[in-house]
Structure formats: C-alpha cells, structure tokens
C-alpha positions as CSV (number, residue, x, y, z in Angstrom):
1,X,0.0,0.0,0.0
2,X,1.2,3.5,-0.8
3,X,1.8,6.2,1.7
4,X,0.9,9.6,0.8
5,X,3.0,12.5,2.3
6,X,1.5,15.8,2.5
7,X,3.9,18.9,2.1
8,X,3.6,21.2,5.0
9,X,4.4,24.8,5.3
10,X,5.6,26.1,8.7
11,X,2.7,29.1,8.8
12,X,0.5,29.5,5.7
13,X,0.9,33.1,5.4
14,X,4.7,32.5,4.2
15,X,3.7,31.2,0.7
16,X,6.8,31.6,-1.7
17,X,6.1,34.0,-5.2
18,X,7.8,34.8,-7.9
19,X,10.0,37.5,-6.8
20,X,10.5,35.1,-3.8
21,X,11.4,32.1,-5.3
22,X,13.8,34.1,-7.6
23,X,15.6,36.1,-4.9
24,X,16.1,32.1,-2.9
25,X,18.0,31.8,-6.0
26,X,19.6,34.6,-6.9
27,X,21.1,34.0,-3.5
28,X,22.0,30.4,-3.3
29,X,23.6,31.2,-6.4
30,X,25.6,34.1,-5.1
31,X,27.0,32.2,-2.4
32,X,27.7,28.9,-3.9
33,X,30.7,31.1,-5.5
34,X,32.2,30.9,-2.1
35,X,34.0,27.7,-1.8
36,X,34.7,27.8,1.6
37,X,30.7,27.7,2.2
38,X,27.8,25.4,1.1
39,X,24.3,27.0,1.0
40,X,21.1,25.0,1.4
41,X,17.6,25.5,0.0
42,X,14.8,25.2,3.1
43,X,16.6,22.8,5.8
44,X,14.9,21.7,8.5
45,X,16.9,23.2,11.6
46,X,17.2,20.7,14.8
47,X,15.5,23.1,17.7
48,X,14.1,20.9,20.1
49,X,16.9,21.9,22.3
50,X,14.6,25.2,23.4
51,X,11.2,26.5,23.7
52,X,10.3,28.2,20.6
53,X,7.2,29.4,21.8
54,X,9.6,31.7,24.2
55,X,9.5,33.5,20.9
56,X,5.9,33.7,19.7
57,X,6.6,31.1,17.2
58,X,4.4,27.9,16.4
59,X,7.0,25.6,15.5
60,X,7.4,23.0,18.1
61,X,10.9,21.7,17.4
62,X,12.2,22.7,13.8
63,X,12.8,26.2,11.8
64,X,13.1,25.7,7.8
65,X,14.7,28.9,6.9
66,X,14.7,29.9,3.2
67,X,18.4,29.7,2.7
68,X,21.0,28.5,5.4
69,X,25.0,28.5,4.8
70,X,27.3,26.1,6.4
71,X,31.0,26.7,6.8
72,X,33.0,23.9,4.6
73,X,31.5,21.9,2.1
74,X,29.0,19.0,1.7
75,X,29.5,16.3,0.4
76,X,26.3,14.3,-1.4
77,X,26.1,11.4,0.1
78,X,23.1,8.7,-1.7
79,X,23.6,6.1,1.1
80,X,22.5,8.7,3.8
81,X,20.3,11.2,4.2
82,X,18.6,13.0,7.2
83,X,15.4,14.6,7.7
84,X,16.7,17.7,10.1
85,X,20.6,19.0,10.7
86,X,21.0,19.2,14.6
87,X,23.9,21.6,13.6
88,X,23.2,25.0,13.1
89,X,24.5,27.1,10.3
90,X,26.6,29.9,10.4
91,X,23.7,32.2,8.7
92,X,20.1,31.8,8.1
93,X,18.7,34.3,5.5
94,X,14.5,34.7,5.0
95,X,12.6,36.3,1.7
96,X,10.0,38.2,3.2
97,X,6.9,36.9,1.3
98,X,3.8,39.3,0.3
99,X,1.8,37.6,3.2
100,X,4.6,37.9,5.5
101,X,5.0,40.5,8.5
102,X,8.7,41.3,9.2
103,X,7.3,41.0,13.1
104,X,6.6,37.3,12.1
105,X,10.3,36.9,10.4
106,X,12.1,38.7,13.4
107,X,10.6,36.7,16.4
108,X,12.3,33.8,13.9
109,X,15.9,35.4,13.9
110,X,15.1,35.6,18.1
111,X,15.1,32.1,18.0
112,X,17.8,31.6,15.3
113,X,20.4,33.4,17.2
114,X,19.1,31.0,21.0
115,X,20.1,28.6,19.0
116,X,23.9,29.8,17.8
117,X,23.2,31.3,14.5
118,X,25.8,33.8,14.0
119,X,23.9,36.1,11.1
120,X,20.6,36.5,10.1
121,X,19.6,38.4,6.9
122,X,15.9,39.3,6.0
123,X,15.1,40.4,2.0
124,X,12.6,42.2,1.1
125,X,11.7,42.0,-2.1
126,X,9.0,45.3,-2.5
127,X,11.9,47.9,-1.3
128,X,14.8,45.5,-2.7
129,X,16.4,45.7,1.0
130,X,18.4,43.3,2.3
131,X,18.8,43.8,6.4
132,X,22.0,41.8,7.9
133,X,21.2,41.4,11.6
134,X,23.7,39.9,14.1
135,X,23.2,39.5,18.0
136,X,25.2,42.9,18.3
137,X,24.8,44.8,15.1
138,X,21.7,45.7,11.8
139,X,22.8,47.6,8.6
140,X,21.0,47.5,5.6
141,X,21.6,47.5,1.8
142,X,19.4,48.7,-0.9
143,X,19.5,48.4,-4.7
144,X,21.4,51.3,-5.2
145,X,24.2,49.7,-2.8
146,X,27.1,48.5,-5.2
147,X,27.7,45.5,-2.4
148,X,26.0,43.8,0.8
149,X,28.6,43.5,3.3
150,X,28.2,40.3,6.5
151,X,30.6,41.8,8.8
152,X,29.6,38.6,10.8
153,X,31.1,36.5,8.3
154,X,33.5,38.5,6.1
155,X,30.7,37.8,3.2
156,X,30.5,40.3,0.3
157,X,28.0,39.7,-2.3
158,X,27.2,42.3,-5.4
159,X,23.7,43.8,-4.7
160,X,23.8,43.0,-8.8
161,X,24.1,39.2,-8.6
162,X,20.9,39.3,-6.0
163,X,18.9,41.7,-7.9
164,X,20.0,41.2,-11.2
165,X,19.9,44.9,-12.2
C-alpha cells in the first residue's frame, strides 16, 4: 500500500512568489561562489533543544529557513540522508513573502540566534532591501548599494548578482 505524504508549510501566510522564489535563488547562487561555504535551499533546523514558543513562534521543534549557509562543504552522500541538521548554520537568511510581516520573520531570527546562529539576513523583495542582523549589530543595503557586506562573516556579495539589475 502507498503512503501519501502531504507537504507542509511552517505558517500558511509565508507562501513563496515569484520575486521570492527568484531572490532564494539569486542567492543560493551568489553564495555557492564561495567555496569555503555550502548554502542550502529550506533545511529543516534541529531546535528541540529550546522553547520556541519563548518567541511567539508555532513551531514546536524545527525552523526551515529559506536559505542557510554552512561553513565547509557538503558532500552528497546517496547512502544517507537525514530529515533535520541538529547543527546550526553559520547564517540563516529569509525572503519576506507578500503575506509575511517582518514582526513574524524577526521573532524567527530571536530564535535563530538561541540557538547559535551567527547572522541573520531578511530580504525584502518590494523595497529591494536586504537587512543583515547579528546579535550585536543591523545595517542595511538597498538596490542602489554596489555590495551587501556580512561583517559577521566576512561575506561580500554584489547587490547586482541578487537583484540582477
């Protein structure tokens, strides 16, 4: 007999669009350039380890962020696979979606940095903004920005290769 698995989104206010989608790639691309980092497209994050209701979130024990980047790089393995990374990634990055609130994406960066996240950047896509938040710092960079700078990280992406103009 055949199972049928249903595809579940964390809040349904945070469906993906165009712009959305494009900008997940437009990123992943961008950073894949770094060797020394290997980006993945929505993880599921390990956080049973605390409360995320502490943080007005709904989740009970995983975060799926849009884009994650891990220091090093993976390997593909076909023999393996896991369903959640207990290991957290050095930065998690969220598109805000048209449904979304940024109040909805922050009390997720709260939680992402309880749980050893070093960076957390939010894009939004309407303003073409990116905003790079850390536990001690928050700059932003616009479209007319030449680069978007992770202090964090020592990460310095064109704001051309995300926006594509």
């Amino acid at each position: 007999m055949s199972e049928l698995l249903e595809y579940k989104h964390d809040n349904a206010n945070d469906m993906p669009s165009i712009n959305h989608s494009y900008l997940q790639t437009q990123i992943v691309l961008a950073l894949a350039q770094n060797k020394g980092f290997t980006p993945f497209v929505e993880l599921s994050l390990d956080a049973s380890q605390i409360d995320l209701s502490q943080f007005g979130l709904k989740a009970k024990d995983e975060l799926v962020p849009d884009v994650c980047l891990y220091k090093g790089i993976h390997k593909f393995n076909p023999l393996g696979d896991a369903s959640k990374r207990k290991d957290m990634p050095l930065l998690a990055i969220e598109v805000l979606s048209p449904t979304q609130g940024t109040d909805e994406i922050l009390a997720k960066f709260k939680a992402y940095f309880a749980l050893g996240i070093q960076s957390c950047w939010l894009i939004i896509p309407a303003t073409e903004v990116i905003a790079i938040y850390s536990t001690q710092a928050f700059e932003s960079f616009g479209s007319k920005d030449t680069e978007i700078v992770d202090k964090m990280l020592d990460i310095r992406l064109s704001t051309q290769q995300i926006w594509g103009s």
